[in-house]
VOGU-3710 file (C-alpha; in Angstrom, 3 decimals, decimal comma):
1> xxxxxxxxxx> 5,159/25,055/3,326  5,113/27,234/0,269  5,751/26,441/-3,139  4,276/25,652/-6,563  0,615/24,089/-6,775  -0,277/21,379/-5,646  -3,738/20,652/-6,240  -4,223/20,715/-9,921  -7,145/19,055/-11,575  -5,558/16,105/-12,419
11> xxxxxxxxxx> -3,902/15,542/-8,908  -7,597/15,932/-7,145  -9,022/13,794/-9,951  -6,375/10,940/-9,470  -7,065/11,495/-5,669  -10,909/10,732/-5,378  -10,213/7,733/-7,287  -7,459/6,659/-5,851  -10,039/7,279/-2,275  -12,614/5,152/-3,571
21> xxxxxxxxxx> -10,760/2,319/-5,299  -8,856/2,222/-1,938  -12,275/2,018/-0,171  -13,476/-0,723/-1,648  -9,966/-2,750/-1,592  -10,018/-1,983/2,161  -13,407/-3,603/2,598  -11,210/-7,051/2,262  -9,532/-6,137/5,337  -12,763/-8,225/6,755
31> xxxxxxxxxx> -12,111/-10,923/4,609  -10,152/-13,302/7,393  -13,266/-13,095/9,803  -14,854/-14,643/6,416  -11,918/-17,348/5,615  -12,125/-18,295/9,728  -15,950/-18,503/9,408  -15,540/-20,798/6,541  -12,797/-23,243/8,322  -9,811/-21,907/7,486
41> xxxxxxxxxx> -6,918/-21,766/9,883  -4,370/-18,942/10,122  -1,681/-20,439/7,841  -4,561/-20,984/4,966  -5,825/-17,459/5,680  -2,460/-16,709/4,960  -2,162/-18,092/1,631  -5,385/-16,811/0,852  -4,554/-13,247/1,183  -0,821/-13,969/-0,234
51> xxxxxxxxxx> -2,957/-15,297/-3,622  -3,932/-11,644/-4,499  -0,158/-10,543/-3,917  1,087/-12,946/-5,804  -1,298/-12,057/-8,948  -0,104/-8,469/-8,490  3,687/-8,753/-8,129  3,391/-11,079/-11,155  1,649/-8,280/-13,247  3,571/-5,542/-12,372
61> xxxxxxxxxx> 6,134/-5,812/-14,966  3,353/-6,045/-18,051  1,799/-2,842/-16,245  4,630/-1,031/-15,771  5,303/-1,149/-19,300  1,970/-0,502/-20,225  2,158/2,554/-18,289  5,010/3,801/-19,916  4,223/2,657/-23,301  0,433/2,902/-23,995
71> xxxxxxxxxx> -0,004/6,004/-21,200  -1,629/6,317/-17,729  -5,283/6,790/-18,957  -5,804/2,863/-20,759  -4,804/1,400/-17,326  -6,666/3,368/-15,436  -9,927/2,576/-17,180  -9,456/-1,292/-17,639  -8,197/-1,799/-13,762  -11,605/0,251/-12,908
81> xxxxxxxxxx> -13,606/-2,360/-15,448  -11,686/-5,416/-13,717  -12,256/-3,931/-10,251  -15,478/-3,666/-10,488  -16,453/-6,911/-11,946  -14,079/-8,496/-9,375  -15,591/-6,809/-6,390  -19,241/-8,496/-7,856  -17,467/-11,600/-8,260  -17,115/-12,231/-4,616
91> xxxxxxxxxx> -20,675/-12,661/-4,076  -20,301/-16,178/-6,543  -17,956/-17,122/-3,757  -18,960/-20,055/-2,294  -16,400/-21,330/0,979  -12,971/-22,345/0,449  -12,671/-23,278/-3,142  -10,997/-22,677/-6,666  -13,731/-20,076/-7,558  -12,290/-17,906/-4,360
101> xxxxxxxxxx> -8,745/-18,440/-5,753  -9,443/-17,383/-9,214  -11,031/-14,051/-7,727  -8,086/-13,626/-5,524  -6,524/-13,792/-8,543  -8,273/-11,480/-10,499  -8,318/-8,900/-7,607  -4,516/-8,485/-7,725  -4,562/-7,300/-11,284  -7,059/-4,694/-10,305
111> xxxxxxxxxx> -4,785/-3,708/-7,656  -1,183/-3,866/-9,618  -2,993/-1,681/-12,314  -5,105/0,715/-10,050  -2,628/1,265/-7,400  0,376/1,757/-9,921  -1,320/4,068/-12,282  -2,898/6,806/-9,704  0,277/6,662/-7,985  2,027/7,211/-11,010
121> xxxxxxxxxx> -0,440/10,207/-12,275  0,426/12,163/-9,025  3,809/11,823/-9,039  3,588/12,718/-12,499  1,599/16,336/-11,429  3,203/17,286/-8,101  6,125/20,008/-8,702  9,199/18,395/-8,337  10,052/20,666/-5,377  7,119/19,255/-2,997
131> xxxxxxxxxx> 7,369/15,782/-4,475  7,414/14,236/-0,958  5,264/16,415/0,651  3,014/15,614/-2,611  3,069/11,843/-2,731  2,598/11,968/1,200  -0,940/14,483/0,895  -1,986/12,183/-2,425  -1,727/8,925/0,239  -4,061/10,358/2,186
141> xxxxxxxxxx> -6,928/9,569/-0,291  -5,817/6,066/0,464  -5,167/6,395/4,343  -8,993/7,755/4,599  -10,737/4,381/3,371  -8,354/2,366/5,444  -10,261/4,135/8,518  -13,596/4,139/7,183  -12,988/0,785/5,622  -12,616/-0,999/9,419
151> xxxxxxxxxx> -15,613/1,159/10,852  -18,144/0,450/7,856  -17,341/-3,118/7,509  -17,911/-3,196/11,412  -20,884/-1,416/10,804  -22,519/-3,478/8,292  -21,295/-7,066/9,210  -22,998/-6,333/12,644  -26,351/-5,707/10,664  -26,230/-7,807/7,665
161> xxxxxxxxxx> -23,202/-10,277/6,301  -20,357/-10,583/4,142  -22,782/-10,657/1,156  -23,693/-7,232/2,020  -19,993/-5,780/2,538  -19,189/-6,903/-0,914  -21,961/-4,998/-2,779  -20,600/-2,264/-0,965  -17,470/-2,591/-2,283  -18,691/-2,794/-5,520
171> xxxxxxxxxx> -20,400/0,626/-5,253  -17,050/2,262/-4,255  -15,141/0,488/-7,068  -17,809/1,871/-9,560  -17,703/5,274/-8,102  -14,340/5,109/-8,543  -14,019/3,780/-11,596  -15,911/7,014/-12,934  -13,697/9,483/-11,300  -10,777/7,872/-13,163
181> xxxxxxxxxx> -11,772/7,432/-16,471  -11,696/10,996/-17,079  -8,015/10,687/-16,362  -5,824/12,038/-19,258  -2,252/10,458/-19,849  0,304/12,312/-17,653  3,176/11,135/-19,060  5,464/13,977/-19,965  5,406/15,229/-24,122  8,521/13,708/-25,242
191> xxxxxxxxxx> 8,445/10,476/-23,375  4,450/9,662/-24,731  5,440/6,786/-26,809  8,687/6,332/-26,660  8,689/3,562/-23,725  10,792/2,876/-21,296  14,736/2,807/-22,258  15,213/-0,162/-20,303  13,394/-3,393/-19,937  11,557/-4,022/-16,583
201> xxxxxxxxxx> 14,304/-6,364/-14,800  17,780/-3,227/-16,070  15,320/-0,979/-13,751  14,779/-3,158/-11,204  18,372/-4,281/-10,700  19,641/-0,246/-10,959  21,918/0,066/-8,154  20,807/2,707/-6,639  17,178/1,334/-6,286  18,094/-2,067/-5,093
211> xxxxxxxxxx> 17,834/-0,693/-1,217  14,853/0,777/-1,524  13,505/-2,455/-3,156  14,704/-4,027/0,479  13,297/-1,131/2,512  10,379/-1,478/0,810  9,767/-5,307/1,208  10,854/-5,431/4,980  8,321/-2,986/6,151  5,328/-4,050/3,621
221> xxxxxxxxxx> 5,735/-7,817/5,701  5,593/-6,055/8,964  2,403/-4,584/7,881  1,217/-8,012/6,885  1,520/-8,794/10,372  -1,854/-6,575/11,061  -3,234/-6,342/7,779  -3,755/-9,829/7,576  -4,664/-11,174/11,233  -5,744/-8,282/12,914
231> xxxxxxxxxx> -9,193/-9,785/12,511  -8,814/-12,740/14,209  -6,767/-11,083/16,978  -9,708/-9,137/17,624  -11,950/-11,987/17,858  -9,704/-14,295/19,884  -9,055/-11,743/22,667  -12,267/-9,832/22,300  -9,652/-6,732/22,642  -10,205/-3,549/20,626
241> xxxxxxxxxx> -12,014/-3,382/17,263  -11,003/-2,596/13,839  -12,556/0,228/13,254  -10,782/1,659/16,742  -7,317/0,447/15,209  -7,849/1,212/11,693  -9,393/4,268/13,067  -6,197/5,973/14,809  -3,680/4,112/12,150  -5,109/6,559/9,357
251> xxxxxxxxxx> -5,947/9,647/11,740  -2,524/10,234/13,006  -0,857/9,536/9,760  -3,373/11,739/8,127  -2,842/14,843/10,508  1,447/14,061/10,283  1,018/14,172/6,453  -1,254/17,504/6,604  1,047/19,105/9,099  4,830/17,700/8,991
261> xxxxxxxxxx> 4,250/16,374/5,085  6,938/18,790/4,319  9,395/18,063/6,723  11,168/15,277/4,808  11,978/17,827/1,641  12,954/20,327/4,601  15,322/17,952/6,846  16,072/15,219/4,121  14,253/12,070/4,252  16,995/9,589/5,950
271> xxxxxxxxxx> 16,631/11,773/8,929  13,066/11,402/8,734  12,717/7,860/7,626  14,016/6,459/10,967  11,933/7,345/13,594  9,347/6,552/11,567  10,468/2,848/11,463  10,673/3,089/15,312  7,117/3,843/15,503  6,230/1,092/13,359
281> xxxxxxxxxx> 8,273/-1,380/15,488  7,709/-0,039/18,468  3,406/-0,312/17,995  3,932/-3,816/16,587  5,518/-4,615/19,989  2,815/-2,691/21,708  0,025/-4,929/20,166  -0,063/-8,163/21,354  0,120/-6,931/24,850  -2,970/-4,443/24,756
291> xxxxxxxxxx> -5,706/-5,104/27,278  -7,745/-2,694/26,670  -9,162/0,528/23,909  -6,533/2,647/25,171  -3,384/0,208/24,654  -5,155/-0,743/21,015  -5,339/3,094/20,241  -1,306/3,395/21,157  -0,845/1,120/19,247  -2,479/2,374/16,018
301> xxxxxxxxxx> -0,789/5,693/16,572  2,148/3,949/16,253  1,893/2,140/13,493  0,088/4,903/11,733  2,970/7,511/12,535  5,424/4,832/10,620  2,798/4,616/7,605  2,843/8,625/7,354  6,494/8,799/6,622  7,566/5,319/5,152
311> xxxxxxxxxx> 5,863/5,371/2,222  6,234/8,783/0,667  10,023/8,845/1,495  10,793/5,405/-0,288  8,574/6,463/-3,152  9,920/10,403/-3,659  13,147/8,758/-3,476  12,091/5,883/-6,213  11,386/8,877/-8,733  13,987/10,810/-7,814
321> xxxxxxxxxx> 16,342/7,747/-8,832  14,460/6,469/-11,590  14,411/8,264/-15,205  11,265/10,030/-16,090  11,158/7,735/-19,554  10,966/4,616/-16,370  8,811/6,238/-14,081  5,908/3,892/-14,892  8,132/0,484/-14,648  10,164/1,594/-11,080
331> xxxxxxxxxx> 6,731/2,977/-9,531  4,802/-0,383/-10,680  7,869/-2,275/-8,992  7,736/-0,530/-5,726  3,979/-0,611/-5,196  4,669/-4,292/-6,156  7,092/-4,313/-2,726  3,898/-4,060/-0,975  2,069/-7,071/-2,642  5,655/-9,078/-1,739
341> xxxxxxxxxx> 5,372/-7,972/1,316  2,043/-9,670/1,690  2,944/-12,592/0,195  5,883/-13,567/1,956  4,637/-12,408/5,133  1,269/-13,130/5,609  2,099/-16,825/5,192  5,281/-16,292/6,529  3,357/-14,904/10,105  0,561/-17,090/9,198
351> xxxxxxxxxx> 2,844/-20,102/9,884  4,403/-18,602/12,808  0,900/-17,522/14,869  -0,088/-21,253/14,004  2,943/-22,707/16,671  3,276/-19,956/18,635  0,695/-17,045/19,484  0,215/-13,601/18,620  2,611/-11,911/20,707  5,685/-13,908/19,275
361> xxxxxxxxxx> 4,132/-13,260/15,572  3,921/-9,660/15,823  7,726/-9,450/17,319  8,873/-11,378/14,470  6,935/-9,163/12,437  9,273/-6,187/14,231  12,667/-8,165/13,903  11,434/-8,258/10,197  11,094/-4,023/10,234  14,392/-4,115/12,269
371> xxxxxxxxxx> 16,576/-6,094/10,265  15,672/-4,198/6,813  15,784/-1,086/8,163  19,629/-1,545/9,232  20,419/-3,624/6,025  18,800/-0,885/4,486  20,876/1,807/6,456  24,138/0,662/5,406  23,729/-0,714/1,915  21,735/2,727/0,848
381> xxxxxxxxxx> 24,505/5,117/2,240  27,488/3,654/0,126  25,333/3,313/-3,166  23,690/6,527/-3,107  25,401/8,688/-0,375  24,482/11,778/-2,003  21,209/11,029/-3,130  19,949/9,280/0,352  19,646/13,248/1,376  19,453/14,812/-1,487
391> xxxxxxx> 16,736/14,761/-4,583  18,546/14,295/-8,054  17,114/15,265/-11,434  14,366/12,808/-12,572  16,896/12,242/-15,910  19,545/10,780/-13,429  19,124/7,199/-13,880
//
């Protein structure tokens, strides 16, 4: 679709950074196989991978502000120091212990800084016209390392150890650490400064952003669902392979951003936004039932056709709702949904898998994508019935 630029410096910059931070956070995909080595059952794996979350979601609201306040470019350089070091870190890790914890810990602030300021920085540059199509072609520098992420860790843990995979995270997070520092502030002229008119929780509770909030949270812990025990799904059936899912997941939402990335600014993004929650349900039900590559590769489409949409259509609509003075604090909350996602669910599932099995864990993890997408449905149309179709100025708060 035609229309202003797109690919500025700044938006490529942000991009490749935002590709190689991502490829070294996806590494930890593997980490479970690492946590089951080591002892751990599903419900500590769980908790485990919920530490991280929690460390993020409890950072966002200092970042946020310190996006809006001190400017995109000091976050982006000290989450690329911390994610480095952090990344190195793991290879002091010694079993199940406080030392893993306190990394854990340490690895969500990378994240709540990383992932809130490059996402911030491209919906900063992208014309307001394109914003969804924009925010949907910038996720595909992170939907890229989520595929080469499950293939490389594959590769190397089949040659060397976990040891190994973390020094090659490190090398990502370093790489990327020097595409981002060149990063100037985005934030527009008249807002550098001046903070955000609000303080973190008057954003959060804006009406108007409260179901998106919900939307958000309800699909992040159906994602948690593979995110977190994919792994050991793998290993206890012997069924597919990571890279395989992984694989698909970020190819077919890759190719629906490149090709149909437009198509929520055309049609309007409610229209859009549920069929792409019935893929995501629909290839969570698939899962558990896959015998084979085939049924594993349907079911990665799935998923990965829900990813492609989900995501840029909450977040357009979080900047559309949010003023541009509060863009850092409502962007830092909703890639926060994602870290509560994790943290509710993947202990949450965790618990579930551990009485059950995996076929009753991942419909759960569907009922969970159900039930917030028709809360959602409702609540959103009679607090924003205009502005569930239609973008609004980025002043209308």
């Amino acid at each position: 679709m035609a229309g202003p630029q797109l690919f500025t410096r700044a938006f490529v910059l942000a991009a490749v950074a935002n590709l190689l931070h991502s490829l070294a956070f996806f590494g930890y995909l593997h980490l479970p196989g690492y946590l089951s080595d080591e002892g751990a059952d599903e419900l500590l794996i769980g908790i485990v991978v919920g530490t991280m979350a929690a460390s993020a979601i409890l950072l966002r609201p200092f970042v946020g502000s310190m996006l809006d306040r001190q400017g995109r470019r000091v976050v982006a350089r000290i989450g690329s120091v911390i994610h480095v070091l952090v990344t190195l870190a793991y290879l002091l890790v010694d079993g199940i212990g406080p030392w893993l914890f306190v990394v854990r810990i340490l690895h969500g602030a990378a994240e709540a800084m990383l992932f809130s300021v490059l996402f911030t920085i491209a919906a900063d540059v992208v014309p307001k016209e394109r914003r969804t199509e924009g925010i949907a072609l910038f996720g595909i520098s992170g939907m890229i390392p989520m595929a080469l992420s499950g293939f490389i860790g594959d590769f190397i843990l089949a040659r060397a150890g976990y040891p190994e995979l973390f020094i090659a995270t490190a090398i990502a997070a370093t790489l990327g650490g020097l595409c981002a520092w060149p990063l100037a502030d985005s934030r527009p002229p008249e807002q550098a400064g001046a903070g955000p008119r609000r303080s973190f929780l008057a954003v959060v509770l804006q009406p108007s952003l409260r179901p998106l909030w919900l939307m958000g949270v309800s699909f992040a812990c159906a994602m948690a669902s593979y995110f977190t025990f994919l792994k050991t799904f793998v290993e206890d059936t012997g069924v597919g392979s990571m890279g395989l899912f992984y694989g698909v997941y970020s190819l077919s939402a890759i190719l629906l951003r490149i090709f149909l990335g437009w198509l929520p600014d055309r049609i309007g993004p409610r229209r859009t936004l549920v069929p792409a929650m019935a893929a995501t349900i629909a290839g969570l039900v698939v899962l558990p039932f896959v015998r084979g590559d085939v049924g594993m590769a349907v079911s990665g489409i799935l998923c990965g056709t829900g990813h492609a949409f989900v995501f840029p259509i909450l977040s357009a609509l979080v900047v559309n709702r949010a003023a541009a003075s509060e863009r850092g604090v409502a962007l830092s909350m909703f890639t926060a949904l994602f870290d509560l996602g994790m943290l509710v669910g993947a202990p949450l599932l965790g618990a579930v898998l551990q009485k059950t099995d995996y076929a009753v864990m991942y419909i759960t993890a569907a009922g969970l994508a159900l039930a917030g997408g028709i809360v959602y449905g409702v609540w959103d149309a009679r607090v924003a019935p205009a502005r569930a179709v239609t973008p609004t100025p980025d002043t209308d708060a």
